[in-house]
C-alpha positions in Angstrom: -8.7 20.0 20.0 -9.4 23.4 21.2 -8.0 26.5 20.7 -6.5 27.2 23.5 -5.1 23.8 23.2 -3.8 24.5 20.0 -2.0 27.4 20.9 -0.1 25.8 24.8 1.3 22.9 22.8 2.3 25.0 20.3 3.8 28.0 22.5 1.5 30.3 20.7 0.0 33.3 22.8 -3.9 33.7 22.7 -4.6 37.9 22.6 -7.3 38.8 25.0 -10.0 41.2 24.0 -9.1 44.3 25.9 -11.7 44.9 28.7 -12.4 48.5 28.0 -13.5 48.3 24.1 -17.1 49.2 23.4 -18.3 45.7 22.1 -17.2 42.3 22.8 -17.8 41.0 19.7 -16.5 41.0 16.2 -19.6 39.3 13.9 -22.9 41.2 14.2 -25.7 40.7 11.6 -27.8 43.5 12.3 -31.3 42.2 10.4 -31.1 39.1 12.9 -29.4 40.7 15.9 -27.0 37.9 16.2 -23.8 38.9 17.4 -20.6 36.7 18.5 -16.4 36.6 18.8 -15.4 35.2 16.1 -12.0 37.1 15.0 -8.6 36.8 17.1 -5.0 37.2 16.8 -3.0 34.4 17.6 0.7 35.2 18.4 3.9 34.3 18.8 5.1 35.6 22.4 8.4 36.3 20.9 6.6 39.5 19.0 4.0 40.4 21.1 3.9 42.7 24.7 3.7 40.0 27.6 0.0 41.1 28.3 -1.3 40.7 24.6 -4.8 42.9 24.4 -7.0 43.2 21.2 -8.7 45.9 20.3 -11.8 45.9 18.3 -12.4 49.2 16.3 -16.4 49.9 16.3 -16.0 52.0 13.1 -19.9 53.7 13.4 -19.2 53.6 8.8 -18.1 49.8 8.7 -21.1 48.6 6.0 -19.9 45.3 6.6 -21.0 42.0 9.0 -17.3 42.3 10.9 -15.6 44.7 12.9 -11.7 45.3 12.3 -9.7 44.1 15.2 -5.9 45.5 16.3 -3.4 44.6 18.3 -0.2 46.4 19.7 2.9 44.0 18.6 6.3 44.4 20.7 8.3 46.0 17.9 11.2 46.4 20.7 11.0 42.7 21.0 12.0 42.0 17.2 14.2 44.5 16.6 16.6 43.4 20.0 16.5 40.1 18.5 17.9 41.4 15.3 15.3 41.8 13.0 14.5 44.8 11.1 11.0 46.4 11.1 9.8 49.4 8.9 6.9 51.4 10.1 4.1 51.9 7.6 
């Protein structure tokens, strides 16, 4: 089963990379210049905006083989269903 499978039969929403970040991928191993996408968010559509986009933060400092990746969550979403959210 695939991951997009997985996520249809469950009702889970796939988060795109968004088109204008720097990179397009999330792994890089810089001695063998192998790069690829290996980190995503998976969501419930209940919390996240209707057009879910990813954003992967090319810190130039990172000393590690994966970039940090965010993505904007529909606080509004959760907290007209009820539930309470605390910003951090």
């Amino acid at each position: 089963m695939t991951l997009r499978n997985l996520c249809s039969s469950n009702n889970l929403l796939w988060c795109d990379v968004d088109v204008s970040c720097d990179v397009n991928y999330t792994f890089h191993n810089d001695t063998t210049n192998c790069r690829s996408m290996i980190d995503y968010f998976i969501c419930s559509p209940d919390i996240t905006l209707h057009q879910c986009k990813v954003i992967i933060l090319n810190d130039e400092d990172n000393m590690l083989d994966h970039f940090a990746i965010a993505c904007k969550l529909g606080v509004e979403k959760l907290t007209a269903r009820g539930h309470s959210v605390t910003a951090s």
